[in-house]
ZADO-728318 format. One line per field, with one value per residue (C-alpha): residue number from 1; residue in three letters; x, y, z negated. Coordinates in pm, 1 decimal. Example, Ala and Ser with C-alpha at 12.3 -4.5 7.8 and 13.67 -1.06 7.14 Angstrom:
! ZADO-728318
n	[1 | 2]
res	[ala | ser]
xx	[1230.0 | 1367.0]
yy	[-450.0 | -106.0]
zz	[-780.0 | -714.0]
//
This chain:
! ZADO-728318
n	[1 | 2 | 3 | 4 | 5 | 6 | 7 | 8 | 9 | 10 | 11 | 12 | 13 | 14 | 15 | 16 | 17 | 18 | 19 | 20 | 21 | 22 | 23 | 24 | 25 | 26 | 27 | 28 | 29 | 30 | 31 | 32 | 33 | 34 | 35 | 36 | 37 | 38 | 39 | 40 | 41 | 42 | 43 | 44 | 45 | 46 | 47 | 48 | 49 | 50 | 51 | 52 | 53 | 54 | 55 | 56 | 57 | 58 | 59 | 60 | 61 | 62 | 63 | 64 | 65 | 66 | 67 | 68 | 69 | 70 | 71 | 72 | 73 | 74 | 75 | 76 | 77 | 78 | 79 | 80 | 81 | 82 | 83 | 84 | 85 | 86 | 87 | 88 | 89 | 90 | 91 | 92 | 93 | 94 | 95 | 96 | 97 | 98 | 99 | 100 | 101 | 102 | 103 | 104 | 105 | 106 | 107 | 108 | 109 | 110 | 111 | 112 | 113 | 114 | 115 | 116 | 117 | 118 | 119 | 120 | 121 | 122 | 123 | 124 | 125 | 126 | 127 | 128 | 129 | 130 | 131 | 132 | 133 | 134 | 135 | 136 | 137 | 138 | 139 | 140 | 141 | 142 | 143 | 144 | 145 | 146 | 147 | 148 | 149 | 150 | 151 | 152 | 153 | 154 | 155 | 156 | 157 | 158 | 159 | 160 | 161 | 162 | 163 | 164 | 165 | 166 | 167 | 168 | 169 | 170 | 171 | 172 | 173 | 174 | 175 | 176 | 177 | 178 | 179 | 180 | 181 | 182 | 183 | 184 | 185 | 186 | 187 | 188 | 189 | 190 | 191 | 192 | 193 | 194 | 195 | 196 | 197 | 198 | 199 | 200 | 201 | 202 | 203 | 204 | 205 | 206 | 207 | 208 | 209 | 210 | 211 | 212 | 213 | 214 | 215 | 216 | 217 | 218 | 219 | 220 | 221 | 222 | 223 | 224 | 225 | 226 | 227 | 228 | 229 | 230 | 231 | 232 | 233 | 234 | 235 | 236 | 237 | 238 | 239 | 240]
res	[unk | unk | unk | unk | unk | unk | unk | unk | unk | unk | unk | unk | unk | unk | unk | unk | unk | unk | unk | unk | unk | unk | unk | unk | unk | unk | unk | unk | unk | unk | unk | unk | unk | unk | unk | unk | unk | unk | unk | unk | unk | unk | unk | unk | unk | unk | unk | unk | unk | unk | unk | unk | unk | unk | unk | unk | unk | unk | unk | unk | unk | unk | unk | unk | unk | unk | unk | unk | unk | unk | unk | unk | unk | unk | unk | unk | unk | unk | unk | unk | unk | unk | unk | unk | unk | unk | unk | unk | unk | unk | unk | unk | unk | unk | unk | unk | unk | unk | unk | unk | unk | unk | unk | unk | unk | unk | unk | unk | unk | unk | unk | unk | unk | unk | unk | unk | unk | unk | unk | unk | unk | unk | unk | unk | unk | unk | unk | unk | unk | unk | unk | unk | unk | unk | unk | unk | unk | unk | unk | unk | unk | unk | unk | unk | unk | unk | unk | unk | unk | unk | unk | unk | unk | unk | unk | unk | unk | unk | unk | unk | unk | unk | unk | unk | unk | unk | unk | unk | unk | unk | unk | unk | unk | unk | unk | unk | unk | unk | unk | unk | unk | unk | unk | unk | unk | unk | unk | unk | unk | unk | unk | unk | unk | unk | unk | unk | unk | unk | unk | unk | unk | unk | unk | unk | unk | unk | unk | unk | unk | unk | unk | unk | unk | unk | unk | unk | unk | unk | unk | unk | unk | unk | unk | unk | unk | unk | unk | unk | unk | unk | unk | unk | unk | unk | unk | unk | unk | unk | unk | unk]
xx	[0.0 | 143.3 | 77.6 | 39.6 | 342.3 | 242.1 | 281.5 | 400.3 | 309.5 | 576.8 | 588.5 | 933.9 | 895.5 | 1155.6 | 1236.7 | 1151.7 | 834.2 | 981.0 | 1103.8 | 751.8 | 562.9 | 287.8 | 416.0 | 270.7 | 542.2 | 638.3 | 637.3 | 1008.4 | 872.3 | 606.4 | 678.3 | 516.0 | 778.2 | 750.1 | 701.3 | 1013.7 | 1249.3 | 1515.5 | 1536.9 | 1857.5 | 1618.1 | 1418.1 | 1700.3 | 1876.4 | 1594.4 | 1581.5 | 1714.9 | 1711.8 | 1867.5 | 2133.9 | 2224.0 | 2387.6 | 2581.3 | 2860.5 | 3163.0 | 3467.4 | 3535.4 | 3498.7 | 3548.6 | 3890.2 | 3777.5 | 3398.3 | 3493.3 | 3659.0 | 3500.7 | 3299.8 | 3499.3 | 3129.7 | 2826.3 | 2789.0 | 2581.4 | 2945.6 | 3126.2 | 2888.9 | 2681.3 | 2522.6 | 2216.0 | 1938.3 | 1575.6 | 1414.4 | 1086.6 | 928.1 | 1219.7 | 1467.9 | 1742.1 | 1825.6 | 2185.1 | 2317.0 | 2645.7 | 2727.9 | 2981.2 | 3325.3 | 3363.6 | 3020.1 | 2892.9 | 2702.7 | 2407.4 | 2237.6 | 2535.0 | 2552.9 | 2142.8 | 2173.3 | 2424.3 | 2148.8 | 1890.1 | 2068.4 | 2168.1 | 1806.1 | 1730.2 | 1571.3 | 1634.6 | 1873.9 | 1764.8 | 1431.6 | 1541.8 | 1775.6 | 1999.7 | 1958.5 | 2098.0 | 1910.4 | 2054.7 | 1943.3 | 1600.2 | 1261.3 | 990.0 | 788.8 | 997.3 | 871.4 | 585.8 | 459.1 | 124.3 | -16.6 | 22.5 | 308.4 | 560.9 | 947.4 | 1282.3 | 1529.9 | 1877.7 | 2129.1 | 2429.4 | 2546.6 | 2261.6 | 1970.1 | 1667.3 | 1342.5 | 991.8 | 928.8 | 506.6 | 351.3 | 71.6 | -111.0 | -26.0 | -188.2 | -209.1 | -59.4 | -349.6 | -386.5 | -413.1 | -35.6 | 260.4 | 326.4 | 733.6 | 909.3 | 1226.4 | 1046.6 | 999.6 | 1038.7 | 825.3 | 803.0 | 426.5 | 545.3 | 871.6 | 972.4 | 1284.9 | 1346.6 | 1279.2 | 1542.3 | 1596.2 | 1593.6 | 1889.1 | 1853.3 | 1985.2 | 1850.4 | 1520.6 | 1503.6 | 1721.4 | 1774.0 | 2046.3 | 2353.8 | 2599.3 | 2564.4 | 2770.7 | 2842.9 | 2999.1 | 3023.5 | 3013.7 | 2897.3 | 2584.9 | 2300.4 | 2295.2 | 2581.3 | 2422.7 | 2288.9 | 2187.7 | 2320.8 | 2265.0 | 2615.8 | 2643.8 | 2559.1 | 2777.6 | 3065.6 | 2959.2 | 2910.5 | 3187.7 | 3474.0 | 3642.4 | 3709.7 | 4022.1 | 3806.1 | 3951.6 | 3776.4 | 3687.2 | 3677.0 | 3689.2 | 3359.1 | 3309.7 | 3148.8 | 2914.4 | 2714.7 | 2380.1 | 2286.9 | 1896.3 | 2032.9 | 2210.7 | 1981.6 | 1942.4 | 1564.5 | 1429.7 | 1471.2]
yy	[0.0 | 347.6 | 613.4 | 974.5 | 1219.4 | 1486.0 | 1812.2 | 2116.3 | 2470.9 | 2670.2 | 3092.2 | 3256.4 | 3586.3 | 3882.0 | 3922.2 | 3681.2 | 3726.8 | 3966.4 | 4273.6 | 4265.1 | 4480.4 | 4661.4 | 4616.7 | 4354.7 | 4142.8 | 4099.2 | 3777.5 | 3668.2 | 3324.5 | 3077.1 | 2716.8 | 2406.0 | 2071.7 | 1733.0 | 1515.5 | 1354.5 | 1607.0 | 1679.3 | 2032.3 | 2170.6 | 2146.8 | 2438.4 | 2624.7 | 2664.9 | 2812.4 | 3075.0 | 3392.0 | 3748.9 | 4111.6 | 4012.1 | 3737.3 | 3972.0 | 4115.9 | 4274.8 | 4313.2 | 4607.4 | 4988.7 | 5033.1 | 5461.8 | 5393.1 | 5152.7 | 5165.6 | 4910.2 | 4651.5 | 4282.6 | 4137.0 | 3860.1 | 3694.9 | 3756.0 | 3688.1 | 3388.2 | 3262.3 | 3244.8 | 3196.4 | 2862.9 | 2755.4 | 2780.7 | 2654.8 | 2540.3 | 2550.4 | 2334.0 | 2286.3 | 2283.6 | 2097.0 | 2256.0 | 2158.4 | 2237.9 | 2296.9 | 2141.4 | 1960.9 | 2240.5 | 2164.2 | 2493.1 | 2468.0 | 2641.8 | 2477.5 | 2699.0 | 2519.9 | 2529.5 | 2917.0 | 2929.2 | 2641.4 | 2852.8 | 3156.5 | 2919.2 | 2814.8 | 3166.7 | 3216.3 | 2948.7 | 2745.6 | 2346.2 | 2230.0 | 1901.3 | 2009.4 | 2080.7 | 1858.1 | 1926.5 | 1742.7 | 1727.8 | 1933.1 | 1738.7 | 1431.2 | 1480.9 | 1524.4 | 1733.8 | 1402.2 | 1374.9 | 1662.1 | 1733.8 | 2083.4 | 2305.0 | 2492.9 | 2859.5 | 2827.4 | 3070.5 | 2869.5 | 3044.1 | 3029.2 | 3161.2 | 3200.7 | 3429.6 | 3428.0 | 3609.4 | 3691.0 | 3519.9 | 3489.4 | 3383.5 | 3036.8 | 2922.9 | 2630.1 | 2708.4 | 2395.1 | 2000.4 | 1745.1 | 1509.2 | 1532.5 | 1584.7 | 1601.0 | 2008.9 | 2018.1 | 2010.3 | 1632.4 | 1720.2 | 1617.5 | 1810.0 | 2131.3 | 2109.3 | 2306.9 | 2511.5 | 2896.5 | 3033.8 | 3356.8 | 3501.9 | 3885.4 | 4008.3 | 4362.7 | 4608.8 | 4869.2 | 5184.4 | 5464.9 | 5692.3 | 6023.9 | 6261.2 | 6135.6 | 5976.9 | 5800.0 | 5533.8 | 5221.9 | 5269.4 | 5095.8 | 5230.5 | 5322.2 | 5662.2 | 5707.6 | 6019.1 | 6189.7 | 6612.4 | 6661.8 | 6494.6 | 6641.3 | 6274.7 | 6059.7 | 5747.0 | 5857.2 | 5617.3 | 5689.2 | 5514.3 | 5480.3 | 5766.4 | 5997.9 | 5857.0 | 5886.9 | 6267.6 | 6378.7 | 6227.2 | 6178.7 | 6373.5 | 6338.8 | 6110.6 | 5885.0 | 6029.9 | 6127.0 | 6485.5 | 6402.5 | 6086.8 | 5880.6 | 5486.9 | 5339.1 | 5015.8 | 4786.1 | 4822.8 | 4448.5 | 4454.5 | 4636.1 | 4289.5 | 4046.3 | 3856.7 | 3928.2 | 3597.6 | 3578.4]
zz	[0.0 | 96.1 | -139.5 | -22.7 | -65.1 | -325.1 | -252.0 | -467.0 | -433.8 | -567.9 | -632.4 | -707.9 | -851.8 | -820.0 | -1168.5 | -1512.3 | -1638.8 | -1949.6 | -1701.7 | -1537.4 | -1815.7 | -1659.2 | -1318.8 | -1098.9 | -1012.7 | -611.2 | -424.8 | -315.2 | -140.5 | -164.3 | -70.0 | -46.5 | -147.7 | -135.8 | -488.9 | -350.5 | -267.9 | -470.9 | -682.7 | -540.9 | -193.8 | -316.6 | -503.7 | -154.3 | 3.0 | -266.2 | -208.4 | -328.3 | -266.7 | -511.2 | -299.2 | -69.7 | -258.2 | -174.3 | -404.6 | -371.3 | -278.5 | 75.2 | 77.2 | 262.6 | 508.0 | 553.6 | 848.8 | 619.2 | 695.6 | 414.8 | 319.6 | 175.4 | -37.4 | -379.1 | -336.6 | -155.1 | -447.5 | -706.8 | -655.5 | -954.0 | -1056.7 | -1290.4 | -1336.9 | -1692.8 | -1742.9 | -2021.7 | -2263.3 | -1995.5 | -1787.5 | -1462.0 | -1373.9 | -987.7 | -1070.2 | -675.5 | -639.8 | -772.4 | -973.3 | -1058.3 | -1444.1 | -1695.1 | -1736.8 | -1994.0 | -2245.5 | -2281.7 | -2329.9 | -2594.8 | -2796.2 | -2730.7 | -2868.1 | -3170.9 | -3302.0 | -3273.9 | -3517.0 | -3264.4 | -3275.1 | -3009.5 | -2980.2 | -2866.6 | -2511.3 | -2242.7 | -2010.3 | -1660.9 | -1321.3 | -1047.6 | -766.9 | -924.8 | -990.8 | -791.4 | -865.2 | -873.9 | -1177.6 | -1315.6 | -1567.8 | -1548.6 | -1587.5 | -1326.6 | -1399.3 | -1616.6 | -1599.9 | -1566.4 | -1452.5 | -1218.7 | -1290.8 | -1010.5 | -950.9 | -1315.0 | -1468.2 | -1169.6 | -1348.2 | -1135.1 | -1310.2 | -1097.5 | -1093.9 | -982.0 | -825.5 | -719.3 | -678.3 | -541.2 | -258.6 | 138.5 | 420.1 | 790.8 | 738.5 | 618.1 | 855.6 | 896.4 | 1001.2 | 654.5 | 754.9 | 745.4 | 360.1 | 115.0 | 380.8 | 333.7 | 278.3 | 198.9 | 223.5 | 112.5 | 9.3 | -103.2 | 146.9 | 281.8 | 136.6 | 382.1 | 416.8 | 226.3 | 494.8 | 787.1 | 639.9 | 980.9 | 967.0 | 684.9 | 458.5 | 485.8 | 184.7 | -184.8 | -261.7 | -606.6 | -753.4 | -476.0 | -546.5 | -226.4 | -326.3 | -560.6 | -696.7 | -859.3 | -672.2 | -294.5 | -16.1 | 325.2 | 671.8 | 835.7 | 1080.0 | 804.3 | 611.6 | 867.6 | 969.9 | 642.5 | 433.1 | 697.4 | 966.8 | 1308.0 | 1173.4 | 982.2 | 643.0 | 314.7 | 235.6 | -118.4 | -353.8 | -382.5 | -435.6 | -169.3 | -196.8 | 78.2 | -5.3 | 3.8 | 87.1 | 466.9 | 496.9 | 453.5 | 737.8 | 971.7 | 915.5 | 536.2]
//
């Protein structure tokens, strides 16, 4: 007898529940997954403006190549579920969540050996026991928590896309839109100018041909000293 897959509707929230306060809190995907897919299937597909992250100065070479994002060099990441953590740990440098919010938990008072620790890329979400409407976490990129809901569960049907390789499969996708440049106000900003005196604002967004005519010359050199940043939402990729 062939049992029906299950299927998993899953929300990922921009921030954890406890930054929300009165705001209502934005949609960064919806997907549905398969009772038999693995975690770590799901945690790849997640992404967020902090994913793109750019690290450095780049006020002396605006053109300098990105040598990566920050989701490059930083690959864990981590599930919590009703009182167990599920670790990313398939990368070799990969960090142990789980053992920094344990110590958390026990200056708190709280009782350690009420929660595990578990393998994401070892278990399925069949595995799983959750409520519907619960609000779980996701941690990524050292401390980038997202508020993670499960929305609905229940059984495969001829109305759902029958090709198993496009699972987890985005209902909703919607990163951080970009911030429009300041001088211009036509075009999407590119770079994050901080301290700049030429500025009314210690932190001003800039598009890059304002940047270049209005904080270079003709030589491509500074007219005064300012940190310049990527602005990471301009470089997330169209179909995310």
């Amino acid at each position: 007898m062939n049992i029906p897959e299950i299927l998993l509707l899953v929300t990922v929230y921009d921030r954890r529940r406890s930054d929300f306060g009165m705001r209502r809190p934005s949609v960064i995907g919806t997907y549905y997954v398969h009772g038999s897919q693995l975690l770590t299937e799901l945690r790849d597909k997640i992404k967020c403006a902090n994913s793109y992250c750019v690290s450095g100065d780049f006020a002396d070479d605006p053109e300098r190549p990105i040598e990566g994002f920050a989701e490059d060099f930083c690959k864990s990441g981590l599930f919590f579920i009703e009182n167990v953590f599920y670790n990313d740990m398939r990368a070799p440098d990969a960090v142990d969540y789980s053992t920094y919010y344990m110590k958390w938990l026990t200056k708190k008072g709280e009782d350690a050996s009420n929660y595990q620790s578990k393998r994401m890329e070892e278990t399925t979400f069949a595995d799983l026991s959750v409520r519907l409407a619960q609000p779980y976490s996701f941690t990524h990129l050292g401390n980038c928590q997202h508020m993670v809901i499960f929305n609905d569960v229940r059984m495969i049907n001829s109305n759902d896309v029958r090709d198993a390789a496009r699972y987890p499969f985005a209902v909703v996708t919607k990163l951080q839109q970009n911030l429009q440049c300041r001088i211009c106000e036509a075009q999407d900003a590119l770079w994050l100018v901080i301290n700049c005196k030429l500025f009314p604002d210690d932190k001003f967004y800039t598009c890059d041909e304002c940047l270049r005519t209005s904080l270079y010359d003709t030589n491509g050199k500074q007219l005064c000293p300012f940190e310049l940043r990527l602005q990471s939402s301009a470089l997330i990729p169209a179909n995310e």
